[in-house]
C-alpha positions as CSV (number, residue, x, y, z in Angstrom):
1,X,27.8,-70.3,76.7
2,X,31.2,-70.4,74.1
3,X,33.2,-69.6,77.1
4,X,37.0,-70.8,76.3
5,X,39.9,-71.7,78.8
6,X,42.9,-69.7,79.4
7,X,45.6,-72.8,78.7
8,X,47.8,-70.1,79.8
9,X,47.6,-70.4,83.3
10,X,47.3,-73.9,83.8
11,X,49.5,-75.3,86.4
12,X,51.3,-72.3,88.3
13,X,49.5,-72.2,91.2
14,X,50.8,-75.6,91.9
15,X,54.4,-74.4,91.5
16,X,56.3,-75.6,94.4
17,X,58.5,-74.4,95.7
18,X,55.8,-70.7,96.3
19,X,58.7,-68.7,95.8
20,X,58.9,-69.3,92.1
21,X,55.0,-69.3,91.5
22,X,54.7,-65.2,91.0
23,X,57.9,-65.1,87.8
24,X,55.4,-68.1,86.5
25,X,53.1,-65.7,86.8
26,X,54.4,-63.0,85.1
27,X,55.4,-65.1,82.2
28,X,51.8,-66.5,82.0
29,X,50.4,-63.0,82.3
30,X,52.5,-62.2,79.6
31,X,51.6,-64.6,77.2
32,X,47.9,-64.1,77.8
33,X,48.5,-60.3,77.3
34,X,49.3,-60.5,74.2
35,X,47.3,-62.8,73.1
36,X,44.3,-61.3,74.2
37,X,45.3,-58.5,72.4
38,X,45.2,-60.4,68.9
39,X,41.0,-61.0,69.5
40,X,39.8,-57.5,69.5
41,X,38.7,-54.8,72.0
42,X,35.6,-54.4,74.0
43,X,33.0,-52.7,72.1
44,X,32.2,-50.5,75.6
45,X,33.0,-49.9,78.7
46,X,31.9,-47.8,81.5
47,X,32.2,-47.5,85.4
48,X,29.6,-45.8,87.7
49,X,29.5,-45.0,91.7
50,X,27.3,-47.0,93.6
51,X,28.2,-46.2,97.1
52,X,31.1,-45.2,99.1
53,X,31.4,-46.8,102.3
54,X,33.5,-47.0,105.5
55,X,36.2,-50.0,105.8
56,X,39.0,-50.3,108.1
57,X,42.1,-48.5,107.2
58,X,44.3,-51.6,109.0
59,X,42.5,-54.1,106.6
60,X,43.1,-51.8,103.4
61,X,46.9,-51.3,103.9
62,X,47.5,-54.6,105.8
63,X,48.2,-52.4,109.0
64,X,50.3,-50.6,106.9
65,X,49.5,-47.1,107.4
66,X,50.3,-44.6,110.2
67,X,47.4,-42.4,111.2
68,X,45.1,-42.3,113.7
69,X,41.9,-42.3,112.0
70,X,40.5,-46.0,112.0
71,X,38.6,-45.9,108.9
72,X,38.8,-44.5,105.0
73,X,36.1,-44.6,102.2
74,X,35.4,-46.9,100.2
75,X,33.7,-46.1,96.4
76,X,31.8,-49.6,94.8
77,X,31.7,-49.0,91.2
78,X,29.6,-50.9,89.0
79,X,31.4,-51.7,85.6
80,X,29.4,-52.2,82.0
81,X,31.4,-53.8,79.9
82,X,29.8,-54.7,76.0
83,X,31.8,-57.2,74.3
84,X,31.2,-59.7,71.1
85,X,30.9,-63.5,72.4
86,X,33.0,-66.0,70.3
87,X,30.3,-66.0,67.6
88,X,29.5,-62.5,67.0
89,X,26.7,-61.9,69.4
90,X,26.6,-58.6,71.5
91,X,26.6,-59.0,75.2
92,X,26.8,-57.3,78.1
93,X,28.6,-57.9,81.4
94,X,27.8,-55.9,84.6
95,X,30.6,-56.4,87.0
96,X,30.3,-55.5,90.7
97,X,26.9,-54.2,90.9
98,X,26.6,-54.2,94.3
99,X,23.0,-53.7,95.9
100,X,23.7,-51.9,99.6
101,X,21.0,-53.0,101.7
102,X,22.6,-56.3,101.1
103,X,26.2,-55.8,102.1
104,X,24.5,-54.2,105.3
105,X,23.6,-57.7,106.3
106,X,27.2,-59.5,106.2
107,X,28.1,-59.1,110.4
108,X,31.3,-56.9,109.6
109,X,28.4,-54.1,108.5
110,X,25.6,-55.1,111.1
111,X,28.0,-54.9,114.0
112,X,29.1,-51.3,112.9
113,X,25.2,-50.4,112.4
114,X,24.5,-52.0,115.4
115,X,27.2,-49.6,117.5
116,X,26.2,-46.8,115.2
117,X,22.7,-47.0,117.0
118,X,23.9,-47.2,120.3
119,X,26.5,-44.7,120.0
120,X,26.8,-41.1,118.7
121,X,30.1,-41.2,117.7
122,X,29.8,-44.2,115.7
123,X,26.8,-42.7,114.0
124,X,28.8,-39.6,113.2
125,X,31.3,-41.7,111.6
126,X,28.8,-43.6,109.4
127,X,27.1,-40.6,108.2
128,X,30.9,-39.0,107.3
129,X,31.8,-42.6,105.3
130,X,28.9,-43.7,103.9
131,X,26.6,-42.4,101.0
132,X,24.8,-43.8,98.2
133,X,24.9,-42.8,94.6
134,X,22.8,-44.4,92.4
135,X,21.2,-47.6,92.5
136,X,22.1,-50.4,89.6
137,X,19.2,-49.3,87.5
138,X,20.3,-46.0,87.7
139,X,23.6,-46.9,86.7
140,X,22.8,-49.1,83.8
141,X,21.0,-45.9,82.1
142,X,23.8,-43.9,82.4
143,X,25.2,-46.4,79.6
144,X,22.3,-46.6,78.0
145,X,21.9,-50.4,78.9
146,X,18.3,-51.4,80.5
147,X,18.5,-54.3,82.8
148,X,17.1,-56.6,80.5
149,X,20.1,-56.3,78.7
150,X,22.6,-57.5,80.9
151,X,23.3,-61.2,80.4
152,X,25.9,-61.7,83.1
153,X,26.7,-60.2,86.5
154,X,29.8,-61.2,88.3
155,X,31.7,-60.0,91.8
156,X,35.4,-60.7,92.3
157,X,34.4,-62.3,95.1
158,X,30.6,-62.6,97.3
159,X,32.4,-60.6,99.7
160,X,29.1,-58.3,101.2
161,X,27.1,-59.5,98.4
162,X,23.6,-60.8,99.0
163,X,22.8,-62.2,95.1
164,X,19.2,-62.8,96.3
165,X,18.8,-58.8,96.0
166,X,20.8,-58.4,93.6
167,X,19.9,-61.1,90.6
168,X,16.4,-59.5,90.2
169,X,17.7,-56.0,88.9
170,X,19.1,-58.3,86.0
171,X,16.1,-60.7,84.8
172,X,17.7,-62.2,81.7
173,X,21.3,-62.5,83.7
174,X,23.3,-65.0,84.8
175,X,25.9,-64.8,88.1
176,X,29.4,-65.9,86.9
177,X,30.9,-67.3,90.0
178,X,33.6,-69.9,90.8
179,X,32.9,-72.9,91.8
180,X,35.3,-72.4,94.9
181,X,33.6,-69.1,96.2
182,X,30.0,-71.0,96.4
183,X,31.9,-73.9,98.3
184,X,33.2,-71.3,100.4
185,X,29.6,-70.5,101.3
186,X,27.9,-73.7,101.3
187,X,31.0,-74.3,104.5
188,X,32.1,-70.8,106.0
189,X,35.6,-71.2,107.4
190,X,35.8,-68.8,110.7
191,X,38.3,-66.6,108.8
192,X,35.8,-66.1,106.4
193,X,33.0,-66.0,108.5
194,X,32.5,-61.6,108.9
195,X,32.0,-61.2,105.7
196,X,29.8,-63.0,103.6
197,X,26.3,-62.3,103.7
198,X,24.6,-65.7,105.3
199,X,22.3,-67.4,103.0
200,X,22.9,-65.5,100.1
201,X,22.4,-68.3,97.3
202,X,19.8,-69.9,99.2
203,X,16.5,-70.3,97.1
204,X,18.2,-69.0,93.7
205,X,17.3,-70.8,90.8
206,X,20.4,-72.7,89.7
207,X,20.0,-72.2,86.6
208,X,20.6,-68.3,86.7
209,X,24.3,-69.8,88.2
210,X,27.3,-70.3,86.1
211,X,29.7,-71.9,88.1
212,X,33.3,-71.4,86.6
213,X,36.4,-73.4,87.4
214,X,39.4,-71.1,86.9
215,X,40.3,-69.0,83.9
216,X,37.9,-68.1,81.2
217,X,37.3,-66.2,77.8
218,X,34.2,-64.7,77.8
219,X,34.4,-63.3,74.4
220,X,36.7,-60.9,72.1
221,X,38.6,-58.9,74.8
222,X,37.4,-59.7,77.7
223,X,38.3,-62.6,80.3
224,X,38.2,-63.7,84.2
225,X,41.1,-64.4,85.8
226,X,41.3,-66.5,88.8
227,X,43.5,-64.7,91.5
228,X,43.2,-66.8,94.7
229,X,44.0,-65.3,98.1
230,X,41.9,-62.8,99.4
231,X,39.4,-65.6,98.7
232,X,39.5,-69.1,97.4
233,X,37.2,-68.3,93.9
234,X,38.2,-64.4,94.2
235,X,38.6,-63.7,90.4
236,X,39.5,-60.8,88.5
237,X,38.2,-58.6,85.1
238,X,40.5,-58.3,82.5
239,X,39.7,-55.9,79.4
240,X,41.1,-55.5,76.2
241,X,40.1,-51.3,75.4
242,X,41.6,-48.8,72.7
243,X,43.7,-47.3,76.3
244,X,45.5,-51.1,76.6
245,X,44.7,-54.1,78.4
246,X,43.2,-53.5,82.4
247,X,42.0,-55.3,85.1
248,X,39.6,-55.1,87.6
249,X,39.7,-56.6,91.4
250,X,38.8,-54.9,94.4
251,X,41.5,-56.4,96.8
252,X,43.8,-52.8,96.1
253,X,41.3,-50.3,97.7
254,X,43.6,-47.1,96.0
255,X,46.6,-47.2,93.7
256,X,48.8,-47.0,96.7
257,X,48.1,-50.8,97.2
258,X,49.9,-52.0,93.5
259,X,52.3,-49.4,93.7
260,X,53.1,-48.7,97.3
261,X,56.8,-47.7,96.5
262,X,55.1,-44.2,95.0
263,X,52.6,-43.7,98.0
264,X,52.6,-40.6,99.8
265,X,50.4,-42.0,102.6
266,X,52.5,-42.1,106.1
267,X,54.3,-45.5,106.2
268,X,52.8,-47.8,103.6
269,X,56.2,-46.8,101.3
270,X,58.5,-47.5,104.4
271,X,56.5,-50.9,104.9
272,X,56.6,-52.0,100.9
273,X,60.3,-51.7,101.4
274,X,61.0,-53.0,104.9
275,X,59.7,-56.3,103.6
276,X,59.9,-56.0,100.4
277,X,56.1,-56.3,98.9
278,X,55.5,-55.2,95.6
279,X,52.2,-55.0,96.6
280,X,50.2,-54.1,99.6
């Protein structure tokens, strides 16, 4: 596919000892910044709503936060992105396009359904959390892509994905995902085990898989970074646009997460600084 490695990267996560894996890091991160600069920008870019769901406000802020209400919203967005490949072919990336009625299956979401039904405050609260905007057709026009035109789809991680409903929006594409995440699957560790939709690569044609080991190029200004932790293959979007170099993972629910020394949201500030997380 002309993919290319980040060389970049190679080696820090098995920095030892941990402490001085994150300045290795930064230096990395650095040196692939600018770099990736050098290439060229994305020739688009574009994010649409899909749907905003509930999640639990302990897992979002790692306990973090002081309120009494158990749950926050949650907006999926799908990103476009348009790029040139390595040898001047347009393509077209669609990152996150998350199909609803699949994330319903993974058991976090099918137990909360499941007490929704059986109690009416629970089906107050999913009717408060939860809507759907658009469907990924729907947001692919708003670009002015068709789905035929998408020639790879990628999650940060299969987290309440089911790519069995999801791969035939996209006929022509192919799921980017690392080779670690499918293991993850094929063996579900019980940490794991809430959240991934069961089954959800069975009977998909491997050939519409590209399994990725680590860091890659996908073309001029636009890469996937391996970021391990949330999940073993969870990997991240990184864009070169006229607005600077961003990246996309959906660990950090709001921008209180990456900078919770700014956040105004009772005790995630006090927490960053108690125990000194640059993140949260």
């Amino acid at each position: 596919l002309g993919f290319r490695p980040i060389l970049e990267f190679e080696g820090v996560y098995d920095i030892w000892p941990r402490g001085n894996r994150p300045e290795a890091i930064r230096r990395a991160a650095e040196a692939f910044k600018r770099r990736l600069k050098t290439q060229g920008e994305v020739l688009g870019v574009r994010s649409v709503d899909i749907a905003t769901a509930p999640y639990l406000t302990q897992f979002a802020f790692h306990g973090a936060a002081k309120t009494p209400n158990p749950y926050l919203s949650i907006i999926n967005r799908m990103v476009v992105v348009q790029y040139e490949d390595f040898s001047g072919a347009r393509r077209t990336l669609a990152w996150e396009p998350t199909e609803p009625e699949g994330s319903a299956a993974a058991p976090f979401y099918a137990q909360m359904l499941e007490r929704s039904q059986r109690n009416p405050v629970f089906k107050a609260l999913e009717k408060l959390y939860y809507q759907q905007h658009t469907v990924p057709e729907e947001a692919l026009a708003t670009a002015g892509v068709g789905p035929g035109d998408v020639d790879f789809i990628s999650f940060d991680h299969l987290h309440v994905q089911d790519p069995r409903l999801i791969l035939p929006h996209f006929p022509a594409a192919k799921l980017l995902v690392q080779d670690r995440e499918v293991a993850t699957l094929k063996t579900m560790h019980p940490m794991q085990w809430a959240w991934y939709v069961e089954g959800g690569l069975d009977g998909i044609d491997p050939e519409r898989i590209e399994l990725l080991d680590g860091d890659v190029e996908l073309g001029r200004g636009v890469a996937i970074v391996w970021t391990p932790g949330h999940t073993d293959g969870n990997h991240s979007l990184v864009i070169n646009t006229p607005d600077g170099v961003w990246v996309s993972s959906e660990n950090g629910v709001s921008s209180d997460n990456w900078q919770p020394e700014l956040s105004r949201i009772p005790g995630v500030r006090q927490y960053s600084e108690s125990y000194g997380r640059e993140v949260c």
